[in-house]
C-alpha positions as CSV (number, residue, x, y, z in Angstrom):
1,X,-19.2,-21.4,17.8
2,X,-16.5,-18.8,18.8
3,X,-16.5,-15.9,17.1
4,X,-14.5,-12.8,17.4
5,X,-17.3,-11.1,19.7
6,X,-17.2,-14.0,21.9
7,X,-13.2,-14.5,21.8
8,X,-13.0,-15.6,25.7
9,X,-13.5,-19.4,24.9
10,X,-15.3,-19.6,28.0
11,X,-12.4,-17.4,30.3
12,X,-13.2,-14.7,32.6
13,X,-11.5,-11.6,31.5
14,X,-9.0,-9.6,34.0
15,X,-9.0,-6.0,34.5
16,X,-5.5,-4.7,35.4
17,X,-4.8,-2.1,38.0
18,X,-2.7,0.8,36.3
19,X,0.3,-0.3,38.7
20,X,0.4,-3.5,38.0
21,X,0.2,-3.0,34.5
22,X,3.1,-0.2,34.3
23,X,4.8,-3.3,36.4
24,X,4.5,-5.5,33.2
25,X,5.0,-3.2,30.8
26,X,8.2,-2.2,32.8
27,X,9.6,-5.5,33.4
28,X,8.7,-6.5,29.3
29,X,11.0,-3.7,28.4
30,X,13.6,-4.8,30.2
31,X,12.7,-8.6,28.6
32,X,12.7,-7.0,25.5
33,X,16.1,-5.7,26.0
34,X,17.7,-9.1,26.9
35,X,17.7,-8.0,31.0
36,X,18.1,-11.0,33.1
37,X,15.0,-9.0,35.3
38,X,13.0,-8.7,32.3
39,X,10.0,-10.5,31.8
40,X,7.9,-10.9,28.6
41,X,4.4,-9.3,29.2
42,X,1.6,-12.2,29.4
43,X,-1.6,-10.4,28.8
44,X,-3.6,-13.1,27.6
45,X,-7.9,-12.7,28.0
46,X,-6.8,-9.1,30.2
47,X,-9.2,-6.4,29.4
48,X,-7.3,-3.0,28.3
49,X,-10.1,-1.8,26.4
50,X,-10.2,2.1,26.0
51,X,-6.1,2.7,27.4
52,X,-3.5,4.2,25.9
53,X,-0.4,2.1,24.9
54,X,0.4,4.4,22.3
55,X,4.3,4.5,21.3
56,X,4.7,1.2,23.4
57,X,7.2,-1.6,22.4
58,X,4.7,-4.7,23.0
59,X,6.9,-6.9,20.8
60,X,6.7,-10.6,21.4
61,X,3.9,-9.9,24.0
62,X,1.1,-12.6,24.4
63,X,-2.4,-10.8,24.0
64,X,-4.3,-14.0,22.6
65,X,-8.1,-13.2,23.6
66,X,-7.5,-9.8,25.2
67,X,-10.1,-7.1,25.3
68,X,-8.5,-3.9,23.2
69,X,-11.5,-1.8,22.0
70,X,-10.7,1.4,21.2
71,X,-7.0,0.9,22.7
72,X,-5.1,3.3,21.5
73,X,-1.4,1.7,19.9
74,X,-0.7,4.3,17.5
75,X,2.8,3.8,16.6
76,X,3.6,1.0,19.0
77,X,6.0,-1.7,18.5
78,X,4.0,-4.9,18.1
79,X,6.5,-7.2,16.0
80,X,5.9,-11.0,16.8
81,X,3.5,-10.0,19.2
82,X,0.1,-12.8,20.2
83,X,-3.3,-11.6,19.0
84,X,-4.7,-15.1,18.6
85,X,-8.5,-14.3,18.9
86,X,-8.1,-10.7,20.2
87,X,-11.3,-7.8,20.3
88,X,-9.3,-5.0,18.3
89,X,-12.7,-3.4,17.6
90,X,-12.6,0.7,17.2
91,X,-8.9,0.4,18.2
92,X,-6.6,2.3,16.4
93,X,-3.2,1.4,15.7
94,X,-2.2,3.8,13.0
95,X,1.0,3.9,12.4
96,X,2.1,0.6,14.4
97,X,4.5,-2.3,13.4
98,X,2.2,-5.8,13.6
99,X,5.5,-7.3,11.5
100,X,4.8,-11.5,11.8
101,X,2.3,-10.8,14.3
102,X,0.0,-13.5,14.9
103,X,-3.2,-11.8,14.1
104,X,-5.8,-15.1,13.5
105,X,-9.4,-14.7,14.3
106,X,-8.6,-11.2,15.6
107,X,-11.6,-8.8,15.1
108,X,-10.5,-5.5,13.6
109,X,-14.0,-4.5,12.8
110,X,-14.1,-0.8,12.7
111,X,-10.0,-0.4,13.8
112,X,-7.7,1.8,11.7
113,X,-4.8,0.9,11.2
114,X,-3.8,3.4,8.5
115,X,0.2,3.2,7.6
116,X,0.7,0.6,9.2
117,X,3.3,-2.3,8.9
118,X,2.0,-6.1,8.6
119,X,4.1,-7.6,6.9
120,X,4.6,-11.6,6.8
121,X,1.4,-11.3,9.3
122,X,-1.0,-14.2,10.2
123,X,-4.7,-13.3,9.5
124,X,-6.1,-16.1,8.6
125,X,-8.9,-18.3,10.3
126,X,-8.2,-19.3,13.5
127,X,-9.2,-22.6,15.0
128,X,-9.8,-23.3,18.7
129,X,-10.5,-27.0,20.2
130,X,-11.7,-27.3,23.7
131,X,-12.5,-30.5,25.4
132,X,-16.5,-31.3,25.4
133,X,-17.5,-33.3,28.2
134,X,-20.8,-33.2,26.8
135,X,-19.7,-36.0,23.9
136,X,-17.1,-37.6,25.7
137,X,-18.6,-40.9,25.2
138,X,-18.5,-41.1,21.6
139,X,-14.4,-41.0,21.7
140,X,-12.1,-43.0,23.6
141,X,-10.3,-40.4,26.5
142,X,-12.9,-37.6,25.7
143,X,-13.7,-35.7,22.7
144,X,-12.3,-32.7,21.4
145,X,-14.8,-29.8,20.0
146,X,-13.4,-27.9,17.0
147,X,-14.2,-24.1,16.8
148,X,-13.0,-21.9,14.2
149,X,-13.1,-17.8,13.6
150,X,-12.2,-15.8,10.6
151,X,-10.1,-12.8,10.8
152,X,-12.6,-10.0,10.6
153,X,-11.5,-7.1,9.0
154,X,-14.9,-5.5,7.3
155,X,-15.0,-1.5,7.6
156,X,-11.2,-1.5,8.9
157,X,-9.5,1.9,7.7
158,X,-5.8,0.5,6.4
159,X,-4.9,3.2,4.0
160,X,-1.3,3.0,3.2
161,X,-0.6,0.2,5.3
162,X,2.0,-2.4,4.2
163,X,0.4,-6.3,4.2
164,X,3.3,-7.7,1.3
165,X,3.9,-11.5,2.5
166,X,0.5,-11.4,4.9
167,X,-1.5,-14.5,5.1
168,X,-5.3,-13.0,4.3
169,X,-6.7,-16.6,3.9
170,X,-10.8,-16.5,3.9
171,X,-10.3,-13.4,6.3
172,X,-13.4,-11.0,6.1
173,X,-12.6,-7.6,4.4
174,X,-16.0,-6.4,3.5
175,X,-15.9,-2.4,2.8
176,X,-12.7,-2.1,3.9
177,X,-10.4,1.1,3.4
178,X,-6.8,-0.2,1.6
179,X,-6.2,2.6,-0.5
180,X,-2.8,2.5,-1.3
181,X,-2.2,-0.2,0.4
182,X,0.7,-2.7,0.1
183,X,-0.4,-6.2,-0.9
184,X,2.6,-7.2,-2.5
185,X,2.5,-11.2,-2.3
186,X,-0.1,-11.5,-0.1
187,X,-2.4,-14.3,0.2
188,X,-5.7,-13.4,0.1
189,X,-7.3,-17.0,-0.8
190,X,-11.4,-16.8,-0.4
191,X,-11.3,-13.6,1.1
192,X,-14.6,-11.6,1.2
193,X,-13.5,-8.1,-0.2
194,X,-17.1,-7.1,-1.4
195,X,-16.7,-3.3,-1.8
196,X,-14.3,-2.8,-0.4
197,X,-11.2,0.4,-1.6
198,X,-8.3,-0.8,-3.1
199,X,-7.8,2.0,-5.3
200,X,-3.9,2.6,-6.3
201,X,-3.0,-0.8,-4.0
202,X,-0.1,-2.7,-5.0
203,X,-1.0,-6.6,-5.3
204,X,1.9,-7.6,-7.6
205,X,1.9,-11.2,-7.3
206,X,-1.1,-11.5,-4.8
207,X,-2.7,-14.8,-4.8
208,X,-6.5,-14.2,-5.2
209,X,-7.6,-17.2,-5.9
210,X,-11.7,-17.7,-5.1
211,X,-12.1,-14.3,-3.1
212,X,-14.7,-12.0,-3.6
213,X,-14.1,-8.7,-5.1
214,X,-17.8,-7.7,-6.2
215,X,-18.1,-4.0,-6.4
216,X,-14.9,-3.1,-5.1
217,X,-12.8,-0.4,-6.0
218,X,-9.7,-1.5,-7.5
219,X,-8.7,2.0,-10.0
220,X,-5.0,2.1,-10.6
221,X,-4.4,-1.1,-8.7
222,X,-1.5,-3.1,-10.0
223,X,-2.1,-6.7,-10.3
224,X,1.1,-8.3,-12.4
225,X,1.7,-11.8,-11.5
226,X,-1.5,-12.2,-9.2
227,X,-3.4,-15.3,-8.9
228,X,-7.0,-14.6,-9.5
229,X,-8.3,-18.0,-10.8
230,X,-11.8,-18.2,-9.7
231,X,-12.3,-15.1,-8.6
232,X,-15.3,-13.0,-8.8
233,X,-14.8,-9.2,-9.8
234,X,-18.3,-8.7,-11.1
235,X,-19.0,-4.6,-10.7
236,X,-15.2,-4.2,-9.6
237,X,-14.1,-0.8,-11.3
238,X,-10.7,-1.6,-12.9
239,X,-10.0,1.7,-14.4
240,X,-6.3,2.6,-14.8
241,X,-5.6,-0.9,-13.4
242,X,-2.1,-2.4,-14.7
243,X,-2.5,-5.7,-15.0
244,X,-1.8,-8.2,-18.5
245,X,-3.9,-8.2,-21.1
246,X,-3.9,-11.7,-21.1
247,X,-5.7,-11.9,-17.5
248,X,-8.0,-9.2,-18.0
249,X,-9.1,-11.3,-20.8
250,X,-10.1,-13.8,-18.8
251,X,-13.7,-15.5,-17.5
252,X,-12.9,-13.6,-13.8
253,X,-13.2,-10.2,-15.7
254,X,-16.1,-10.2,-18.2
255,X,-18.1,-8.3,-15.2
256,X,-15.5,-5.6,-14.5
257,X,-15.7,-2.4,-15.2
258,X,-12.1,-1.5,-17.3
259,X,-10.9,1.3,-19.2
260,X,-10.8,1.4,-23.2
261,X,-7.6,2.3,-24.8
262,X,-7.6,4.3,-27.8
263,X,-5.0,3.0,-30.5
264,X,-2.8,5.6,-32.3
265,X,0.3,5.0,-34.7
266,X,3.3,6.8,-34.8
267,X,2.0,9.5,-37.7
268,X,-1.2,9.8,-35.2
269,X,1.1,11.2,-32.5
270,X,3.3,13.1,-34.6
271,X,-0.2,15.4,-36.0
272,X,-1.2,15.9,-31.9
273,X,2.2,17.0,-30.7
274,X,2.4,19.3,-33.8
275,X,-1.0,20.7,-33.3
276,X,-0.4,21.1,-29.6
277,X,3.0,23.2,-30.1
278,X,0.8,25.2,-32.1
279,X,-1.2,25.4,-29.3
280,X,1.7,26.4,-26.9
281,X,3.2,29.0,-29.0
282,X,0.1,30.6,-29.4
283,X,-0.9,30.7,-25.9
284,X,-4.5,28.7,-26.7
285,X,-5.6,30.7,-30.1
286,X,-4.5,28.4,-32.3
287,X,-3.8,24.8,-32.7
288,X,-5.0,22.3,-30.2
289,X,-4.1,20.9,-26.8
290,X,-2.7,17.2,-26.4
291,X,-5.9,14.9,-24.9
292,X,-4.5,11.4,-25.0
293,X,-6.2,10.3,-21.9
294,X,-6.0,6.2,-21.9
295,X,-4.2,6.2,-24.9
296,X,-2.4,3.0,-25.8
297,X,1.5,4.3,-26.7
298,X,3.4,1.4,-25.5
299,X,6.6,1.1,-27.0
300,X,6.6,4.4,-28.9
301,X,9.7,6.3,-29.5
302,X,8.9,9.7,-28.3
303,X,12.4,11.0,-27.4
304,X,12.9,14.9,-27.1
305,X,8.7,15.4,-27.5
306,X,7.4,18.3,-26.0
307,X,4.2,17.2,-24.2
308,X,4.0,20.1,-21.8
309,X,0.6,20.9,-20.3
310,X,-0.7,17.7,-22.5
311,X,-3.5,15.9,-20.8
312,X,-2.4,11.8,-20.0
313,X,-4.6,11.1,-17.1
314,X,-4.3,6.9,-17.6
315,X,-1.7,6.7,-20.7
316,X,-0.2,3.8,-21.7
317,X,3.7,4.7,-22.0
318,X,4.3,0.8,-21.1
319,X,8.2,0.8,-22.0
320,X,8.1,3.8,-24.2
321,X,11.2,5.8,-25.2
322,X,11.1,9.5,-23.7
323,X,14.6,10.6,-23.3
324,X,14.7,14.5,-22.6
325,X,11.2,14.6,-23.7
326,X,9.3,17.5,-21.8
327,X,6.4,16.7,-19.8
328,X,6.1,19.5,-17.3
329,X,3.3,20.5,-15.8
330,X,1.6,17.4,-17.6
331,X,-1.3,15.0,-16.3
332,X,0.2,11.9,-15.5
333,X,-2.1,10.8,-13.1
334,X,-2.3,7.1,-12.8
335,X,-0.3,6.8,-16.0
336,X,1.8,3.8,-16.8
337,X,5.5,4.4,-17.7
338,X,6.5,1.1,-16.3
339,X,10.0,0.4,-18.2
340,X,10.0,3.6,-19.9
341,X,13.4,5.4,-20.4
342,X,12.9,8.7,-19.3
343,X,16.3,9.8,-19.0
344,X,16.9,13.3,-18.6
345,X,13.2,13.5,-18.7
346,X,11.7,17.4,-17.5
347,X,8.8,16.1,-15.6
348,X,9.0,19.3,-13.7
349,X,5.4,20.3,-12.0
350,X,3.6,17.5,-13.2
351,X,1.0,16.2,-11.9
352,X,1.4,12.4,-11.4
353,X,-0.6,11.1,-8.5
354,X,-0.2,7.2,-8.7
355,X,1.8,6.9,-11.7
356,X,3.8,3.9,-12.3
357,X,7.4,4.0,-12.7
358,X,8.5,0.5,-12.2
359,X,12.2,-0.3,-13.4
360,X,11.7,2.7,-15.9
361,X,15.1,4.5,-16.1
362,X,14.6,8.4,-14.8
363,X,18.6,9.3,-14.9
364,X,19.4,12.8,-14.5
365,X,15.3,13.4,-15.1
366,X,13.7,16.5,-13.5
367,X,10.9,15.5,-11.2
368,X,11.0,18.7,-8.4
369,X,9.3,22.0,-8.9
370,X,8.9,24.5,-11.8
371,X,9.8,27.8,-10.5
372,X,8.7,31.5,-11.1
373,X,5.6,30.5,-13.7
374,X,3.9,33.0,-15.7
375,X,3.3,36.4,-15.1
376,X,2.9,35.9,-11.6
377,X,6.2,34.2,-11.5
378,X,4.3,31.1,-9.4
379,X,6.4,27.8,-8.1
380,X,4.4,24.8,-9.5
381,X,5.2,21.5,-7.6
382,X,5.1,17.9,-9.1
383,X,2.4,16.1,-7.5
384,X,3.6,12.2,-7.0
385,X,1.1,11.1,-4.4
386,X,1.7,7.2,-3.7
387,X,4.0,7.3,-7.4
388,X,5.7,3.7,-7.5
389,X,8.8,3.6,-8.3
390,X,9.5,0.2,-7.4
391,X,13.4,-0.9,-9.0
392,X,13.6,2.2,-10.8
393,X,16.9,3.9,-11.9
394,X,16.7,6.9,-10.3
395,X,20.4,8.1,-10.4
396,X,21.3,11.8,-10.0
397,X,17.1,12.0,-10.5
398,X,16.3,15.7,-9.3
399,X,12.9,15.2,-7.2
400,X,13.7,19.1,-4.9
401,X,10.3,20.1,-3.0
402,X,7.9,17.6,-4.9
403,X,5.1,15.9,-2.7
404,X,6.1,12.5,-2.6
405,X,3.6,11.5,-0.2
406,X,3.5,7.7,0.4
407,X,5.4,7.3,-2.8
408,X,7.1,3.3,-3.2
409,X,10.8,3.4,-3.8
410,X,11.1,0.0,-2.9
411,X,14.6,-1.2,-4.2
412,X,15.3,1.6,-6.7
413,X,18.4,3.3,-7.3
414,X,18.9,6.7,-6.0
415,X,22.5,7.3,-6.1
416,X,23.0,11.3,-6.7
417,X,19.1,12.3,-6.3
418,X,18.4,15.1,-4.8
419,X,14.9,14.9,-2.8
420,X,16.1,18.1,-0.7
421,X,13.0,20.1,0.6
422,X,10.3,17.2,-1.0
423,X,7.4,15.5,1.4
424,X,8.1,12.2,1.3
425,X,5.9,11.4,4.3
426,X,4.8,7.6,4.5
427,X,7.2,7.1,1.6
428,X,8.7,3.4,1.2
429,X,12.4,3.0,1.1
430,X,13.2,-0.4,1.7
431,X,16.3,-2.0,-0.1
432,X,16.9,1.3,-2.0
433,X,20.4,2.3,-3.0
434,X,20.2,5.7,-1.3
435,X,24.6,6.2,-1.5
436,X,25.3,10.2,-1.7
437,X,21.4,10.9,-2.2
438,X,20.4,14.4,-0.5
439,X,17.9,14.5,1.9
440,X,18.1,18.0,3.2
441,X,14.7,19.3,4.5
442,X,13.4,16.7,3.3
443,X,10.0,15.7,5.4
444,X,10.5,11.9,6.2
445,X,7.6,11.0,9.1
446,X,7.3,7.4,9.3
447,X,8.8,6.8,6.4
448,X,9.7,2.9,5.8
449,X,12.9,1.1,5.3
450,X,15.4,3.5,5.3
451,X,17.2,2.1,7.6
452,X,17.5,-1.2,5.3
453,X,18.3,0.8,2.3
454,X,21.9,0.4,0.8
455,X,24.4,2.7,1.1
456,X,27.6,1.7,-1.3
């Protein structure tokens, strides 16, 4: 059987002489640019194990079977580009653009391909037939032996990288690195994901359908609309995971580890926030701090509350109403505002790290830094590490030197914000409206999709 440690299918491999490959990569460039010199860079079973293509446009490039252990590609340009059965082990290609590639039975074992972009990408089981003498006899013109190799991704590092549309079928995943990753409409059919980290990935609409999720990390994962009939998440930690009640009520959860919700009613809420101004105005002495940590407040009409310094690490706000409430300097970590109207909203040094804001409405809301603090007049920033803000209203949203880190603003509306000064490093930009928004100082490295935004 062929497996991705014996991808040659019975070819010799060839080792190019640096000239002759600057020649090909030279004349691919100039294919690549549509020169009627150019010629498209057939590299198929050569070994190129331990160079450096780094920052390389190897799009449309045929690599099936090639030799690339601990090749450097870090940002390289590998859209389209032939994989089929390719050693990728210990490479890394952080950072590179693998868009449709076609990535089956490639071996990634080991590789890291941290932020980087495979979207629409073929990763499922590959299938190679070869003509067996051996059994001719038994067909009529020969016989045809049928070999197949799954995509082996087990201990790959892919933090942050972007797999929405990727076709994951039965690939192997085991302990695998996708925090944060993107996983939006991916099909992940029968893959083997045993523990692996997919803590704060985005799998809206994922089909998981018969893979294997035993004793992997999945806290703060968002799994709306997935397919996960027949799944097994036995062990899986769920915590802070948004997903419907109505699936995580089902057989393929009974073994998960999930966080319990407290319940509290309107009156409930009304005692803590009074007890915690209490609190507030008397610096600690008196009264008692806000702890509604997983607490269930979907729906709740909370508008002009005063929550600062509360403690929400995992709250519920599911399509609450918080117009010009105060949460500043809160903990909002993984918290789920999802729908919420936050309107003129003072969010202002918060801490927020994977919070979901998903088509909530943040108008005019103050999500930047809270300047000159106590008596040591200290500038607090917001903290929005990997926040998703994924179709949110973000118009004339004030977000000025926050750390938006990796943070999804994947076709919200940013008309008027102001994200001057913020790190928005890694940060996902694709189909938002980003008409008059300022971007002054802000830090944008490899940020995605800004130049498909919207400008009106």
């Amino acid at each position: 059987m062929v497996t991705p440690f014996d991808n040659s299918g019975g070819k010799s491999r060839q080792k190019l002489g640096p000239g002759n490959l600057r020649e090909i990569l030279r004349l691919h460039e100039q294919f690549l640019l549509r020169g009627s010199a150019g010629r498209r860079a057939q590299l198929a079973f050569c070994d190129l194990s331990d160079l450096d293509l780094s920052v390389r446009d190897l799009s449309a490039s045929d690599l099936s079977g090639a030799q690339l252990q601990r090749t450097l590609l870090v940002n390289s340009w590998l859209r389209k580009v032939v994989l089929f059965m390719a050693d990728l082990r210990l490479a890394n290609l952080n950072g590179a653009d693998l868009t449709e590639a076609d990535l089956r039975g490639a071996c990634f074992r080991g590789a890291q391909i941290n932020q980087a972009k495979l979207v629409d990408a073929d990763l499922r089981e590959a299938a190679l037939a070869r003509h067996d003498r051996r059994i001719a006899h038994l067909a009529e013109g020969g016989a045809v032996d049928i070999t197949t190799a799954a995509t082996d991704l087990n201990a790959v590092q892919a933090r942050g990288a972007d797999l929405s549309g990727a076709k994951l079928n039965g690939a192997l995943i085991i302990r695998a690195d996708l925090t944060d990753a993107t996983l939006r409409g991916t099909d992940l059919q029968g893959a083997n994901l045993h523990k692996a980290n997919l803590t704060g990935a985005n799998l809206e609409n994922a089909n998981l359908a018969g893979a294997k999720l035993e004793g992997a990390s999945l806290r703060a994962v968002t799994l709306t609309g997935a397919n996960v009939r027949g799944a097994d998440f036995a062990g899986a930690d769920l915590t802070d995971a948004i997903i419907e009640p109505e699936m995580i009520a089902g057989e393929e959860f009974k073994q998960a580890i999930k966080s319990a919700r407290a319940q509290a009613s309107p009156a409930d809420i009304a005692q803590v926030l009074r007890l915690h101004q209490t609190w507030l105005d008397s610096r600690g002495a008196q009264g008692a701090q806000a702890i509604l940590t997983r607490v269930d407040l979907t729906g709740h009409r909370l508008d002009g509350a005063s929550f600062t310094l509360a403690v929400m690490t995992g709250v519920n706000l599911h399509g609450a109403q918080l117009a010009g409430a105060t949460l500043s300097m809160c903990d909002l970590n993984a918290a789920d505002l999802r729908h919420a109207n936050l309107a003129g909203a003072d969010l202002r040094g918060a801490q927020m790290q994977r919070a979901h804001f998903e088509e909530a409405d943040l108008t005019g809301a103050r999500l930047g830094s809270l300047r000159d603090v106590g008596d040591e007049h200290r500038d607090i920033s917001s903290d929005l590490h990997y926040a998703k803000f994924v179709r949110a209203n973000l118009t004339r949203a004030d977000f000025g030197d926050a750390n938006l880190t990796g943070a999804d603003f994947s076709g919200s509306n940013l008309t008027g914000a102001d994200l001057s000064g913020a790190r928005a490093d890694n940060a996902n930009f694709s189909g938002a409206i980003i008409d008059g928004t300022v971007l002054e100082g802000t830090s944008l490295t490899h940020a995605r999709g800004l130049a498909e935004s919207v400008v009106i």
